[in-house]
Structures are given as structure tokens and as C-alpha cells.
C-alpha positions in Angstrom: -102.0 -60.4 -29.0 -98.7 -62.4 -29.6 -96.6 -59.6 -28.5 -98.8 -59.6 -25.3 -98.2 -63.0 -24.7 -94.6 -63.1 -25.3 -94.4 -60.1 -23.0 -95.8 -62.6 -20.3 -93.7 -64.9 -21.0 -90.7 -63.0 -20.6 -92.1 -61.5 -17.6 -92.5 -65.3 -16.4 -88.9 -66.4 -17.7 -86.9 -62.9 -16.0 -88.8 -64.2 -12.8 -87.3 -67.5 -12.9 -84.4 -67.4 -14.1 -82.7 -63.7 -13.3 -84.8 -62.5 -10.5 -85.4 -65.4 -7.9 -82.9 -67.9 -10.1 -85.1 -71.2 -9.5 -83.9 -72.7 -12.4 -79.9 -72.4 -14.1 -79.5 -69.9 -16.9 -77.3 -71.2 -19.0 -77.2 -72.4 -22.8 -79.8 -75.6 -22.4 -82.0 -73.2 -20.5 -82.1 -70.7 -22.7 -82.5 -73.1 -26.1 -85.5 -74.0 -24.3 -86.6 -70.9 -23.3 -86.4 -69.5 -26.8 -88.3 -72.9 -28.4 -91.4 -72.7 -26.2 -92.8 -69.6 -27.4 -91.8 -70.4 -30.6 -93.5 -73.6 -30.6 -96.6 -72.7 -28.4 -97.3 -69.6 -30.7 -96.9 -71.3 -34.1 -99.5 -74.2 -32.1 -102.0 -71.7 -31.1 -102.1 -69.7 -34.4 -102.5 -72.7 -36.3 -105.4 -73.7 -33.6 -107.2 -70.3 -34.1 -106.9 -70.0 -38.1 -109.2 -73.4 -38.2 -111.1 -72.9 -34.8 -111.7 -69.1 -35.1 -110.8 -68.1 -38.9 -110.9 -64.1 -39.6 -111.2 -62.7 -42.6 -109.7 -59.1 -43.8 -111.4 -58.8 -46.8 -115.5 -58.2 -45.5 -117.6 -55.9 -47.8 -120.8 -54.9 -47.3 -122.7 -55.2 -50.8 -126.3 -53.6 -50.9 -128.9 -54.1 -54.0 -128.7 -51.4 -57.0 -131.6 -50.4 -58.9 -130.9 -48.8 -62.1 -134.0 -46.7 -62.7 -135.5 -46.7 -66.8 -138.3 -45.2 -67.9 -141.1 -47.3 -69.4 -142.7 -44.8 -71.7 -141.4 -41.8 -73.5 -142.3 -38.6 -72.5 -141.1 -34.7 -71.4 -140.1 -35.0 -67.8 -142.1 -32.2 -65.5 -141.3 -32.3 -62.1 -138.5 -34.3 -60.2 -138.6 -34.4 -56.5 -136.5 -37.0 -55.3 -133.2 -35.5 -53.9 -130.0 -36.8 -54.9 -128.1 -38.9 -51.8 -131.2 -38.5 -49.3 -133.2 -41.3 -47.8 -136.4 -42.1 -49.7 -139.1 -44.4 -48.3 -140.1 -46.8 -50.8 -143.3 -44.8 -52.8 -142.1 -41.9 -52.7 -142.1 -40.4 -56.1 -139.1 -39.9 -58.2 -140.4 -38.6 -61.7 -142.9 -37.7 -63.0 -143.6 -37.4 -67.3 -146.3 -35.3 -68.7 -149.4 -37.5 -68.8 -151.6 -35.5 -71.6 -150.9 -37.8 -74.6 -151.3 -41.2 -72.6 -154.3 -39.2 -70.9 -155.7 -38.3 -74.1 -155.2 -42.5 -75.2 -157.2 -43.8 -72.3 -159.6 -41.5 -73.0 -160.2 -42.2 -76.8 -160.3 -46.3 -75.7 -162.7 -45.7 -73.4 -165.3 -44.1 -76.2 -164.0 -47.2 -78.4 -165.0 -49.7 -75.7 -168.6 -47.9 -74.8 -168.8 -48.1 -78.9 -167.8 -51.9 -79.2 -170.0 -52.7 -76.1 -173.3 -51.1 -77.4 -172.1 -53.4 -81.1 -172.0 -55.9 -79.0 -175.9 -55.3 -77.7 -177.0 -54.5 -80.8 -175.7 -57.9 -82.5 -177.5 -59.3 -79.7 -180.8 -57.5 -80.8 -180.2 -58.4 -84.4 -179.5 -62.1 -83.3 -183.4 -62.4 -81.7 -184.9 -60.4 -84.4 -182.8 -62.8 -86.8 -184.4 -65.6 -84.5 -187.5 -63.6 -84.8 -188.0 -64.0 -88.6 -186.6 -67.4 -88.8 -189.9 -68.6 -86.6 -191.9 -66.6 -88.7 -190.9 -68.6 -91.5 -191.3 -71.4 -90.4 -194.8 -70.5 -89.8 -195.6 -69.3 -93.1 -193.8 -72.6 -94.6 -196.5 -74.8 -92.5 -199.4 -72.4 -93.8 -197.7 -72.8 -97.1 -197.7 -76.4 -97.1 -201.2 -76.6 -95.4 -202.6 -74.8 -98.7 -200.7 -77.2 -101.5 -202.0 -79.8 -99.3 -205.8 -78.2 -99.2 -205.6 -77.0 -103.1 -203.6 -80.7 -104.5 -207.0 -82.3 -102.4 -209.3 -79.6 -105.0 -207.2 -80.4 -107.9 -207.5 -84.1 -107.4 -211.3 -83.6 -106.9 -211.4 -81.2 -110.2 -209.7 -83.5 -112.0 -212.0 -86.7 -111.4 -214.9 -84.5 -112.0 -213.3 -83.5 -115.2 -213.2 -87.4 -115.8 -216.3 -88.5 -114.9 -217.9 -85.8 -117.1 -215.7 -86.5 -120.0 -217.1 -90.3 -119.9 -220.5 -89.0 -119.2 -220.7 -86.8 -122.4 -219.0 -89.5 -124.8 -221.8 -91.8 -123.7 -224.4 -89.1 -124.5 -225.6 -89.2 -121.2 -223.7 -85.6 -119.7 -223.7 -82.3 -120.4 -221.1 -80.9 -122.3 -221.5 -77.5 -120.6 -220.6 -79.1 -117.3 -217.6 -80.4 -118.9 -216.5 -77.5 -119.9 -217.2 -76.3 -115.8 -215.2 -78.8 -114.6 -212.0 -78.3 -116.9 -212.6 -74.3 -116.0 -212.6 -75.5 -112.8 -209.6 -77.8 -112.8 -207.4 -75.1 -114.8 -208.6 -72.3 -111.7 -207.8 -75.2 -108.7 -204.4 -75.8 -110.5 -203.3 -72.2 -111.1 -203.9 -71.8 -107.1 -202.0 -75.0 -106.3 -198.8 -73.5 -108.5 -199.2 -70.4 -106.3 -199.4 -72.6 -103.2 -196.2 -74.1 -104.1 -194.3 -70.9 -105.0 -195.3 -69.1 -102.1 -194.3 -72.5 -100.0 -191.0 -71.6 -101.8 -190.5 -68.5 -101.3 -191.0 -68.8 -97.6 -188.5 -71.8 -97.7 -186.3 -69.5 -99.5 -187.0 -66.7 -96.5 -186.1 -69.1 -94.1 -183.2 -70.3 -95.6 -181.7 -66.2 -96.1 -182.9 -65.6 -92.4 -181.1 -68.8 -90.9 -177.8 -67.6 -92.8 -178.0 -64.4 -91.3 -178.6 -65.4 -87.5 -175.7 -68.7 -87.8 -173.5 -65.1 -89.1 -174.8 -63.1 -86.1 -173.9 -65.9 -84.1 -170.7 -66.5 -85.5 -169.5 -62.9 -85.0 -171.7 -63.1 -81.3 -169.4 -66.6 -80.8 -165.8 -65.1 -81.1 -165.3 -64.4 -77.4 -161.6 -64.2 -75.0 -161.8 -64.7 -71.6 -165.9 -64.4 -71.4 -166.0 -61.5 -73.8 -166.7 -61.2 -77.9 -163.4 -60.4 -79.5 -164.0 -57.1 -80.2 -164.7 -56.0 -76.6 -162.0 -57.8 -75.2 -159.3 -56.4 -77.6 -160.8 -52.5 -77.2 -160.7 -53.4 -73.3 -157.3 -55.0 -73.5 -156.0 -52.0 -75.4 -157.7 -49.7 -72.6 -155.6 -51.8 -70.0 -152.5 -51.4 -72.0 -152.9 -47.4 -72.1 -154.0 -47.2 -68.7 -150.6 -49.0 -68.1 -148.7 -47.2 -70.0 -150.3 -44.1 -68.0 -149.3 -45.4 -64.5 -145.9 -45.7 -65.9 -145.4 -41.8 -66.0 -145.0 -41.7 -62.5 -142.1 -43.4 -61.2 -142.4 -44.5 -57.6 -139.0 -46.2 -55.4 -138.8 -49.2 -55.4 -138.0 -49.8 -51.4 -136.2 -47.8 -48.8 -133.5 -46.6 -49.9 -131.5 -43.1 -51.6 -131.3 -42.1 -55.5 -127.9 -41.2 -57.1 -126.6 -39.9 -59.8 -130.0 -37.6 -60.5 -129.0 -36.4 -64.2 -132.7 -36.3 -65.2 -134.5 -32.6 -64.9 -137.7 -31.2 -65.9 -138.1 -30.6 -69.6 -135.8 -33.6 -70.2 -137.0 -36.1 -72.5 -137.1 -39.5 -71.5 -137.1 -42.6 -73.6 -138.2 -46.3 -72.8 -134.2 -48.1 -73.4 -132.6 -50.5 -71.4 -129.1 -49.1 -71.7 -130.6 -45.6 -70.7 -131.4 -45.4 -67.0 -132.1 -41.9 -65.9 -131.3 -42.5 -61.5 -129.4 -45.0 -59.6 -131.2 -46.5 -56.8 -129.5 -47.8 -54.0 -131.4 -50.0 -51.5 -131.3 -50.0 -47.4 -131.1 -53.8 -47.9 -127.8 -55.4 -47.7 -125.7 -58.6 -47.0 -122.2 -58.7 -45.8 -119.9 -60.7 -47.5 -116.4 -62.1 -46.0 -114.1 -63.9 -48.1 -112.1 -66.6 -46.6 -109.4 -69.4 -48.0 -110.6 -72.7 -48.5 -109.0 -75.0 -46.0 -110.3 -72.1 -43.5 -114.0 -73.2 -43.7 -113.2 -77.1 -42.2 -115.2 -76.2 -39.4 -118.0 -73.3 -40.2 -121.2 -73.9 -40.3 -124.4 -71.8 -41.0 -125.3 -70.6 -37.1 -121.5 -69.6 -36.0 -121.3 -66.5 -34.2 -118.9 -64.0 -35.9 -118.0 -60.3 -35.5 -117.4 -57.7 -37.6 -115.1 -54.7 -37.6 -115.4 -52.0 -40.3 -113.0 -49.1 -41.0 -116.2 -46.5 -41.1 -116.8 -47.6 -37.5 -113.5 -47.5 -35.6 -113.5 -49.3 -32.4 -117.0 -50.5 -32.8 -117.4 -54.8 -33.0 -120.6 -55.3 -35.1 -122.2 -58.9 -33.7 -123.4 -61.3 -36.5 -123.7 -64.8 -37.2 -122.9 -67.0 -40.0 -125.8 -67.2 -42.7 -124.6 -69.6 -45.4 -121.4 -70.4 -46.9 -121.4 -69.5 -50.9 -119.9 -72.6 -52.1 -119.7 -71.7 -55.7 -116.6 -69.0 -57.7 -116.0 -68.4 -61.1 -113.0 -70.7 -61.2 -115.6 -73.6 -61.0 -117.8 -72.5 -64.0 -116.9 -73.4 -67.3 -118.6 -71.0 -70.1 -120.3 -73.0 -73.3 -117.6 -72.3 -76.1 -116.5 -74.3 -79.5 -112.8 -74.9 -77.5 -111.7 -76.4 -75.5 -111.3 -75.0 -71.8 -107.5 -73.4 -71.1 -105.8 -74.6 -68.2 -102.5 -72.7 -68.8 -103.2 -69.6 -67.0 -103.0 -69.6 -62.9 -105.7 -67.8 -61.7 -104.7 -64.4 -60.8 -106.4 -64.1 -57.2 -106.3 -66.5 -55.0 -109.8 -68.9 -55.4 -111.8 -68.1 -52.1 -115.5 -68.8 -51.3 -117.4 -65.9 -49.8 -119.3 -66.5 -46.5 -122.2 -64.5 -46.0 -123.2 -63.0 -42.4 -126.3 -62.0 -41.0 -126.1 -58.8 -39.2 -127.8 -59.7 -35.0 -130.5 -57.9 -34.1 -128.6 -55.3 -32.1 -126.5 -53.7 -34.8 -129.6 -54.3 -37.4 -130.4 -50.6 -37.7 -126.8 -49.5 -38.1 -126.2 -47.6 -41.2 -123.7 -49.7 -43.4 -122.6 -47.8 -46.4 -122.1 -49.6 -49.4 -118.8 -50.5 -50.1 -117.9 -50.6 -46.8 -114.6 -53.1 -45.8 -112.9 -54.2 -42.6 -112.3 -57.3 -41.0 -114.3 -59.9 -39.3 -113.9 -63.6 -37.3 -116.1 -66.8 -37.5 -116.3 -68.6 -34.0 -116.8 -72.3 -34.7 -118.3 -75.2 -31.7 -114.6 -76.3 -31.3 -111.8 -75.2 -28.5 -113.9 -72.6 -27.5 -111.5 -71.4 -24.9 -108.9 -69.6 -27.3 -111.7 -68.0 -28.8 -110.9 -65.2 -26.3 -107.5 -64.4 -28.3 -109.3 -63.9 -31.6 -111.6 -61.7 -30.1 -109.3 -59.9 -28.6 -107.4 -59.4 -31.6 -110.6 -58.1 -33.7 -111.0 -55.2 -31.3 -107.7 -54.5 -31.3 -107.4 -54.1 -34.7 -110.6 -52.4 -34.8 -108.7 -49.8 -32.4 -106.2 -49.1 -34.8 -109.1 -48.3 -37.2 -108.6 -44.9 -35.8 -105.2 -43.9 -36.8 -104.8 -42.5 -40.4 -101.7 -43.0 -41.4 -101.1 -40.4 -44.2 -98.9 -37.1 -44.5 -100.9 -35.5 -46.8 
């Protein structure tokens, strides 16, 4: 674009001077002709680095997915196909199933066991219940008989009295004496029966109220609405089932796998450091790195464009999504020293600007790792904005030539 505009000028300046010689050519002329381009270029680049700042370091940075197995197991069937677009679903891997099978189907007995344990306690708790009434009913009929045989001993014992005064005045019988202490002795022996059998049932009642507060006990250990046992059988069951699911591996989004190592008959194994695919994601954002006294006038909204060397002569529209005001030269890591400012930093400190790709060029493939150049069109002097665009296209012109002898 400069060389353009020089060209103009000197078309202007042979005009004036050497063709229809309006003006004197001589050495105050031609300082003057020589100053003005000088000047007005060094003006108007200046202008357009703060007005219209380009980048030439854009890359285009999409999400990776490093894929790990979650259970151990012999791989039997891979479909996914290495650097071809997969929709997100599709399967990737698939690991035997028989032993976590085999798992879910052993918990499932061991849950139908705990749940009929569970109805069974419950049966146990009302017959427990059951026999707890029970004695309690044969208590009060035990205490209703001391009460009705302590009444006959009483009586026996003031006949016993009466007949005892009666025959030591001479005036009774000492056969009915003898009657009545026969008597007594017979009323007491069934009042000391009364009262064991009163404690035995006590005794009953007291065994059957221990064993329904331990039904109840083990009936009263419940997690999240269930007793214990069922819920940790049932949590179990999830945890294989889980574990199940996790033998087929499913893509995480749209995307492509790379670097496939894994084949049937390999044997996988749950470890972070161990990923068996690469997964790259559709998904991207494009980054453009600019100086720091370049971003006085972006703001999130700009219109920018983008040029990219696996596109020659294409302008990809975008606008400005945010501005990443953050680097690693402003973090200072926790450490026992103290931080070293010896070194210079050995890039230049620039803050990355990230673009959102206009609704136009949204479906255009963008490989990852893409580069080029791009340019930020700010609210202010919108009327050179022209030269900067014409210099993106330009330069995304010369995209085309490959300059290598080999």
C-alpha cells in the first residue's frame, strides 16, 4: 500500500514539476518534495497501528480431548477411523463387557436377597410386636389372679384366726382348724404360683421387648429412605452398572480422533497418564496476539478480519470477542524465594485478543494450528480504515506464492 501511494505521489510530483512545470524544480522544491511523503507516511502508519492495529501472529486453537479408559478390560472392536469426522456419540471403543456383565448380575441377586431381609425383619418386627401384646395380656391375667388368690389368702388366714381363738376358748372345733390352716397352706401355694407365673410373663415381655427395640434398630439404619443394607447392595449395583457403561466409549462432541494406537485384543487400563486416542474438537477460538500499546482503542464488538495461509486470498470476517488481559509475566508462582527480576523476558509480553468468527465464514473448516494475519477496526478515523484493509488482502494474495527451491 505505501509503494502505491508513493507511486501516486510521484505521478502527482512528475506532473507538476517536469511535465506541465507549475511550480520550479530546484533544490527547495525538491527538499520538500522528498519530506512530504516521508512525513505523511510515517503520520498515517502511526494513525493506522492505533486506529486499525493488525496482528501477524493469529492461531486458531481448537479443544483436545485425551481419551482414558475408565475400567480395565481386552479391547474387542474399534470403529472410529483415524483423522475422519465423528459426530459426537459415535462410538470409539468398545472393552469386553462379560466380567462387569457377570458383576451387575451377581448385585442384582444380592439386592433381591437384601430386599426380601429387609421384608422379613419387617415380619419379625410385627410378630416381635405380636408377642410383646401378648404379654402384656398374660401379665394383667397374671396380676388379676395374685390379686384374686392374696383376697383367698387373706380370707384363709382370718378364718385360720378366728378358729384358732374359737378352739382355745373351747368353744370351736379343732377339726375345722385344722380345715382352715389346710386351706390357708392350698390358697398360699396358688398365690406363689400366681406370682411366678406374673413373673415369668414379665420376664417374656421384657425378652420380647429386647428383641423388637433390636429388630427396630437394624429396621432403623436407613440412607436416603432405604435400610443400610439395601442401599449399600443398591449403591454397589449402581457402581457396577457404571463401571459397565464405561466399556463403551462414546465422542465426546463433533469432532476427529488421532493418533488411534489402540486395537482389538489390546488391553486397556484405567490411568491418567495412559490415553489410548486423541480427540480433537470442531470447536474452536481464534487467538491474535497484539503489543500492548496496540489495544488503546479495541474494544469487545470491533470488526476485524482474518487472513490465514491455508486459505490464500480468502478475508475471513470476524469481530472482536474479548481482550485476554492476563500473560504469564503477570503471575507470580507460590515459592520459599523470592521472585527474580534479573532475567528479561525472552518474547516480547503481548496479550492475546480473541475473535469470534461472523456468521458467514462459521462453517469454514479451520485446522488446528492454523496462522496468518488479521486486523482490528476500532470506532476512530474510520476513513483510513480502507488502507489496512487493503493491505490484509494483499498480503493474503501473496499467501499464494511458495517461496522454496526444494
Amino acid at each position: 500500500m505505501e509503494l502505491i501511494l508513493l507511486a501516486i505521489y510521484a505521478a502527482f510530483v512528475w506532473l507538476i514539476f517536469i511535465k506541465l512545470k507549475w511550480l520550479p524544480w530546484n533544490t527547495v522544491s525538491q527538499v520538500i518534495v522528498v519530506i512530504i511523503p516521508i512525513v505523511g507516511l510515517t503520520a498515517l502508519i502511526l494513525t493506522l497501528n492505533v486506529v486499525a492495529p493488525s496482528s501477524a501472529d493469529v492461531r486458531v486453537i481448537k479443544y483436545v480431548v485425551n481419551i482414558v479408559p475408565q475400567v480395565r478390560g481386552r479391547v474387542i472392536e474399534v470403529p472410529v477411523e483415524p483423522n475422519r469426522p465423528v459426530k459426537k456419540g459415535d462410538v470409539l471403543y468398545k472393552i469386553d463387557p462379560t466380567p462387569y456383565q457377570l458383576q451387575v448380575n451377581a448385585l442384582e441377586a444380592q439386592l433381591a436377597n437384601a430386599i426380601g431381609s429387609s421384608k422379613e425383619l419387617e415380619e419379625q418386627l410385627k410378630g416381635s410386636a405380636a408377642q410383646v401384646a401378648q404379654a402384656k395380656s398374660a401379665i394383667e391375667q397374671a396380676s388379676a389372679r395374685v390379686r384374686e388368690v392374696s383376697a383367698k389368702v387373706d380370707l384363709a388366714r382370718m378364718r385360720v384366726n378366728q378358729n384358732r381363738e374359737l378352739v382355745a376358748a373351747g368353744a370351736g372345733n379343732k377339726f375345722d382348724l385344722e380345715q382352715a390352716e389346710a386351706n390357708l397352706k392350698e390358697v398360699e401355694g396358688q398365690a406363689d404360683g400366681a406370682r411366678s407365673a406374673e413373673a415369668q410373663n414379665r420376664s417374656a415381655e421384657a425378652q420380647a421387648l429386647a428383641g423388637e427395640r433390636q429388630i427396630r434398630q437394624r429396621l432403623g439404619a436407613k440412607a436416603n429412605g432405604e435400610y443400610a443394607q439395601v442401599a449399600q447392595v443398591r449403591a454397589q449395583l449402581e457402581s457396577a452398572k457404571w463401571d459397565l457403561s464405561q466399556t463403551t466409549a462414546y465422542a465426546p462432541a463433533n469432532g476427529y480422533a488421532i493418533n488411534v494406537q489402540l486395537r482389538p485384543g489390546s488391553m486397556t487400563a484405567a490411568f491418567p497418564a495412559l490415553p489410548v486416542m486423541t480427540f480433537v474438537e470442531d470447536e474452536l477460538q481464534v487467538i491474535a496476539l497484539y503489543q500492548q500499546n496496540e489495544l488503546t482503542q479495541v474494544a469487545p464488538g470491533n470488526e476485524a478480519e482474518i487472513s490465514l495461509e491455508t486459505y490464500p486470498g480468502r478475508i475471513i470476517k470476524a469481530k472482536v470477542d474479548s481482550i485476554v488481559w492476563a500473560q504469564g509475566q503477570g503471575q507470580v508462582a507460590a515459592s520459599a524465594t523470592l521472585p527474580s527480576t534479573g532475567a528479561m523476558p525472552v518474547h516480547a509480553n503481548r496479550f492475546p485478543v480473541k475473535l469470534e468468527i461472523e456468521p458467514r465464514d462459521k462453517d469454514l473448516f479451520l485446522a488446528a494450528g492454523a496462522m496468518g494475519h488479521a486486523a482490528i477496526y476500532t470506532e476512530r478515523v474510520e476513513a483510513i480504515h480502507i488502507l489496512r484493509k487493503i493491505l490484509l488482502r494483499v498480503s493474503s494474495i501473496t499467501n499464494y506464492l511458495i517461496l522454496k527451491l526444494h
